[in-house]
C-alpha positions in Angstrom: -3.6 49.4 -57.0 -4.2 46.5 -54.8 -3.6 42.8 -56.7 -4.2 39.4 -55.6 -2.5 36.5 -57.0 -4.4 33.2 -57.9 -3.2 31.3 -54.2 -5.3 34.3 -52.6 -8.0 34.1 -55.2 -8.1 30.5 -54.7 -8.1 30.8 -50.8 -10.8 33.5 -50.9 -12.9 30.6 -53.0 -12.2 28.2 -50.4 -13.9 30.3 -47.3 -16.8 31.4 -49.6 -17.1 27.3 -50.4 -16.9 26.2 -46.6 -19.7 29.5 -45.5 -21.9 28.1 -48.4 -21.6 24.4 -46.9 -24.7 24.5 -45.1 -27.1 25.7 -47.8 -25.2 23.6 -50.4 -26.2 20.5 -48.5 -30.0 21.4 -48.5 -29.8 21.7 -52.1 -28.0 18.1 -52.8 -30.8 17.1 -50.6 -33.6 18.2 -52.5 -32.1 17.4 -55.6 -31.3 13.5 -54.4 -35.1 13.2 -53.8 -35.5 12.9 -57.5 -32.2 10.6 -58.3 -34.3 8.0 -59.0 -32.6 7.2 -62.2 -29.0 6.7 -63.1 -26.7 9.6 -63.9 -26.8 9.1 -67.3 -28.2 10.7 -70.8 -31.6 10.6 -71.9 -32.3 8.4 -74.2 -34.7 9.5 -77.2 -37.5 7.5 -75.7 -37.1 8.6 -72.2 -39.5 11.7 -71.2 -36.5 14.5 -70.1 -38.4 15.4 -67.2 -38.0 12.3 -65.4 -34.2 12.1 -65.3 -32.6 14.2 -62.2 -29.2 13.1 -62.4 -26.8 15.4 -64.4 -25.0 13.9 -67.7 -21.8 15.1 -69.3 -21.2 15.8 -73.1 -18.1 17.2 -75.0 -18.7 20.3 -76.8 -16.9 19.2 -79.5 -17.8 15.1 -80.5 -14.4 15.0 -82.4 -12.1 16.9 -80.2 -12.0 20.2 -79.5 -10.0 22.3 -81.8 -7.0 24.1 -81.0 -6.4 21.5 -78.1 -2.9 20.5 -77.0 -4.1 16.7 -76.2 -6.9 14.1 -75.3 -6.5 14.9 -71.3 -9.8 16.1 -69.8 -8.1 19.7 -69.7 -8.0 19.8 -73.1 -11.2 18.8 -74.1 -14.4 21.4 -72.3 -17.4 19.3 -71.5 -20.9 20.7 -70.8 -22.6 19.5 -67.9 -26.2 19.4 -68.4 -28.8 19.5 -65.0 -32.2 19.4 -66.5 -35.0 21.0 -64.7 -37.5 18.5 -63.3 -39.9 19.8 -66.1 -37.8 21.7 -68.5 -40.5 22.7 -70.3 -41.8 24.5 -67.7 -40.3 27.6 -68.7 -38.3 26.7 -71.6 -35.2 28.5 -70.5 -31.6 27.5 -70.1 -28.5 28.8 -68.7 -24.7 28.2 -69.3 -22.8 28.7 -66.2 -19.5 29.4 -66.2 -17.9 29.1 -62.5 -14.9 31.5 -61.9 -11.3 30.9 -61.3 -9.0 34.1 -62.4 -8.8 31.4 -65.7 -6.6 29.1 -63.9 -8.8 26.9 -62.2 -12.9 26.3 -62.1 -14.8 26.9 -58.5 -17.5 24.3 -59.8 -19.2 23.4 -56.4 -20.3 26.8 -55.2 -20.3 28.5 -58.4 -21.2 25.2 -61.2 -23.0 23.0 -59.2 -25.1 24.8 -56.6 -26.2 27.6 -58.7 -27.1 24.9 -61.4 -29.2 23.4 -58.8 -30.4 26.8 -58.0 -32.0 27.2 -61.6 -33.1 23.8 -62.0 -35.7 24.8 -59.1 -36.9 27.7 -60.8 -37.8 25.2 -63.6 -34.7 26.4 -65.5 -32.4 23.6 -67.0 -28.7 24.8 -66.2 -26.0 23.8 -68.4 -22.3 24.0 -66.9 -19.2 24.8 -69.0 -16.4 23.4 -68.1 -13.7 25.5 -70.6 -10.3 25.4 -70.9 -7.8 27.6 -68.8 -4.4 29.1 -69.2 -1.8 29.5 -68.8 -2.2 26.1 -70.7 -4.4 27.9 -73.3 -5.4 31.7 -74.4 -7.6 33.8 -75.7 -9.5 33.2 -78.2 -9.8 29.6 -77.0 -11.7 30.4 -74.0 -14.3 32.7 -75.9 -14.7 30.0 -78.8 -15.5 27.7 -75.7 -18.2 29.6 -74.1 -19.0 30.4 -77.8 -19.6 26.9 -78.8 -22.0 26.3 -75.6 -24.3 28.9 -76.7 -24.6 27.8 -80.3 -24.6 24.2 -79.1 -27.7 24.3 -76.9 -29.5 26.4 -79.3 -29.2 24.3 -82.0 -30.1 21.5 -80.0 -32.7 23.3 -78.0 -35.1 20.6 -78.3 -33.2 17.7 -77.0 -32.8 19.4 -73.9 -36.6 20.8 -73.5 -36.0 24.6 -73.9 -36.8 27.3 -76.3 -33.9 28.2 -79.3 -34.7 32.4 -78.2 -34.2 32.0 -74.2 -30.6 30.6 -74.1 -29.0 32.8 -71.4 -25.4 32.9 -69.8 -24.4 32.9 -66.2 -20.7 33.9 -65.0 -18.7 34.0 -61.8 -15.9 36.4 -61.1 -13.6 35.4 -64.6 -16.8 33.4 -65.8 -18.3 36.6 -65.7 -15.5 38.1 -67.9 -16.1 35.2 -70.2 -19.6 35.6 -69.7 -19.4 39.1 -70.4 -17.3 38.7 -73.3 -19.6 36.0 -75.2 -22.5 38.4 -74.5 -20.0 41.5 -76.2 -18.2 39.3 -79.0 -20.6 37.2 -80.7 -21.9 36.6 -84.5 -25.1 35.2 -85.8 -23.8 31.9 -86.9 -22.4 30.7 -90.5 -25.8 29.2 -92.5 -23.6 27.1 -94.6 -21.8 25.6 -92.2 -21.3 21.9 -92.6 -21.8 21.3 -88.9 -25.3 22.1 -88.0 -24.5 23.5 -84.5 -22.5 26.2 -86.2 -25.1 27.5 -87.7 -26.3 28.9 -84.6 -26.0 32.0 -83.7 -23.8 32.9 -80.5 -25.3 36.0 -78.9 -26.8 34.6 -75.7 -30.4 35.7 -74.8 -29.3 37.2 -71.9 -26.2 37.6 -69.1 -26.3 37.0 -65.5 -22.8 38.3 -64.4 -21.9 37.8 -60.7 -19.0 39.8 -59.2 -17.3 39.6 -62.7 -14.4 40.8 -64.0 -15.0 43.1 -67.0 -12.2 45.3 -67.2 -8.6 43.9 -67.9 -6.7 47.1 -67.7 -5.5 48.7 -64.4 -7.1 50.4 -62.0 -9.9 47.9 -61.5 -8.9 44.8 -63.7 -8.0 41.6 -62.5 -4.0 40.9 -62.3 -4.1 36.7 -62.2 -7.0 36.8 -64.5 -5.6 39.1 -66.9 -2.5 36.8 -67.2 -4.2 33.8 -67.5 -6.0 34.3 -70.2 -4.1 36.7 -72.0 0.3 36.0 -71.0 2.7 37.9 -69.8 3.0 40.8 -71.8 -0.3 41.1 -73.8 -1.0 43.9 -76.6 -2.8 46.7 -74.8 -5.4 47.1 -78.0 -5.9 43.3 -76.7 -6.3 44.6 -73.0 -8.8 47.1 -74.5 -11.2 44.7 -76.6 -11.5 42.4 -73.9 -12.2 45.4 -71.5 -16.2 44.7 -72.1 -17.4 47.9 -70.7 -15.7 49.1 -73.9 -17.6 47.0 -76.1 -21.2 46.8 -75.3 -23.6 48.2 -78.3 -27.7 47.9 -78.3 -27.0 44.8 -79.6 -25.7 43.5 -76.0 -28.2 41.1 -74.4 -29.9 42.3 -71.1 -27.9 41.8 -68.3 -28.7 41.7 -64.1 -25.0 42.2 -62.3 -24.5 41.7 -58.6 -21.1 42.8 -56.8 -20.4 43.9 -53.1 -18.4 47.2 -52.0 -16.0 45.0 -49.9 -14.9 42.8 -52.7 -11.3 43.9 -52.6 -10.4 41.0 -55.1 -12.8 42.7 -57.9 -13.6 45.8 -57.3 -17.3 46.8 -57.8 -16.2 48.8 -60.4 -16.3 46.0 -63.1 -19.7 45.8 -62.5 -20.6 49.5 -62.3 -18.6 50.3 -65.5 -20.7 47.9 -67.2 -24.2 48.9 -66.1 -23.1 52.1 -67.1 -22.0 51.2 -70.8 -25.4 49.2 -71.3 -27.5 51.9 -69.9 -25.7 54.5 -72.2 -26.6 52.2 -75.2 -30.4 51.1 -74.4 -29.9 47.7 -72.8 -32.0 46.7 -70.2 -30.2 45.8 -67.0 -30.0 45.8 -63.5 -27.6 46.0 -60.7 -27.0 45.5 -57.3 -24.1 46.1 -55.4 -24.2 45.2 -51.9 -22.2 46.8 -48.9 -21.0 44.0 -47.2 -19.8 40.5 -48.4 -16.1 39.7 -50.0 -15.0 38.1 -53.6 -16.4 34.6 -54.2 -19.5 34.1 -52.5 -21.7 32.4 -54.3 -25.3 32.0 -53.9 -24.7 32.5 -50.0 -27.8 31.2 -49.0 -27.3 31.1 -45.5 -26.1 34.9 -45.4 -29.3 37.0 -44.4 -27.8 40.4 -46.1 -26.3 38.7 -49.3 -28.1 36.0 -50.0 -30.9 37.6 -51.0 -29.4 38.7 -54.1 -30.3 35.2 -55.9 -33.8 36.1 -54.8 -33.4 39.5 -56.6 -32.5 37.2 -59.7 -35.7 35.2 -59.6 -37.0 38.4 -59.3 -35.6 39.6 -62.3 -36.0 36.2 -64.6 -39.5 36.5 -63.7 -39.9 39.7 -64.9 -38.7 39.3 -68.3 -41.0 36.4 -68.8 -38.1 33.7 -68.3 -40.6 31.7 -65.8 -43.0 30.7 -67.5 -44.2 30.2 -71.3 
């Protein structure tokens, strides 16, 4: 079994970055056309399709719980990049950039992919959770929990619809993705904080060359002892091996992985199509032949970057253009 440890992982992010550069730098472009306001929060008066410039808000006002401290590690934020008319399709996505759970890739797999949605009209949200070894599961999944029921509950605020709140996840964001779309609950109605009475489950999962198993052959070494420690419980490797957890209830999903990714093998992602098709889900996935771990949208790759336009493709299909 071939592993990587997070210095490759890392390294492997840093190539993908710099062969992104290019197409990244169209997109800051296009977005800084509408900068015309500062990068700040809405106000209540201030129509939401006028303000361009992304805005930061904790996921927890009060402090997150479980966190070891005040410092910007401990406390996830959510940043939010409306769409130039959000409700133009109503729909959001969380993204969750990837990082084997140690660090976040948040330029080529946060920022331009958020920039990405916003012109398909789709207001992109990204999470920004905490990591290990600093912190393990749950904390991560009550994260990317707390995203979901957050912009749900205050669906209107940010110009979408309550029913099309969707999740996006890179390489471990796509385990955490993953996992949020396998471990969720339909909220607590008598919760004394109104955003946990949302419900969790996301709409629907975009998972891009994600880890979903954490057992051997094909899971993820660094990832696996991020989130989970040295010596975790192998019933723990085996709930958060998602393949093994998908039901009817599992959102719709669209995967995307390449036969040379050597960092995550394919295999996640074909394990996982598998288990939804075997329970009813509607999903689709692509795995391309060439292309390694960590590529991002890859827009200036003729073979792989289509695969975002397979995406659109697939958003538009289920009716998450439009309204």
């Amino acid at each position: 079994m071939r592993m990587f440890n997070n210095t490759g992982h890392r390294s492997l992010y840093k190539a993908a970055q710099r062969s992104s550069r290019a197409a990244l730098a169209v997109m800051v472009c296009a977005a800084a056309a509408f900068s015309q306001q500062p990068a700040s929060r809405p106000s209540a008066g201030t129509p939401a399709g006028l303000v361009a410039e992304p805005y930061t808000i904790p996921l927890w006002e009060h402090g997150a719980p479980g966190a070891f401290g005040q410092a910007p590690e401990d406390q996830p934020t959510l940043t939010v990049y409306l769409a130039v008319d959000p409700k133009a399709t109503g729909t959001a996505v969380i993204v969750a950039p990837g990082g084997s759970y140690g660090f976040l890739a948040v330029n080529h797999e946060g920022r331009q992919p958020a920039n990405w949605l916003n012109a398909l009209g789709v207001t992109a949200i990204v999470l920004r959770y905490r990591l290990g070894p600093r912190y393990h599961h749950p904390i991560e999944l009550g994260d990317a929990q707390r995203a979901i029921r957050l912009v749900r509950a205050r669906a209107a605020e940010f110009g979408v619809r309550p029913d099309r709140v969707g999740i996006m996840g890179f390489s471990a964001g796509g385990h955490l993705a993953s996992t949020a779309a396998t471990h969720f609950d339909d909220g607590d109605p008598g919760a004394a904080d109104p955003v946990d009475r949302a419900g969790s489950r996301p709409d629907f999962a975009i998972l891009i060359y994600p880890v979903i198993e954490m057992r051997p052959p094909y899971g993820h070494q660094g990832s696996a002892h991020n989130l989970l420690g040295d010596h975790p419980d192998p019933a723990l490797l085996d709930e958060l091996s998602n393949d093994l957890k998908v039901t009817p209830r599992t959102p719709p999903a669209f995967l995307f992985s390449t036969s040379e990714d050597a960092t995550v093998p394919p295999e996640n992602s074909v394990l996982f199509y598998l288990a939804l098709h075997k329970a009813g889900v509607p999903a689709e996935l692509h795995v391309f032949e060439k292309g390694p771990h960590g590529v991002g949208l890859d827009l200036s790759d003729p073979s792989d970057g289509i695969w975002p336009t397979l995406l659109a493709n697939w958003l538009r299909g289920r009716g998450l253009l439009s309204q």
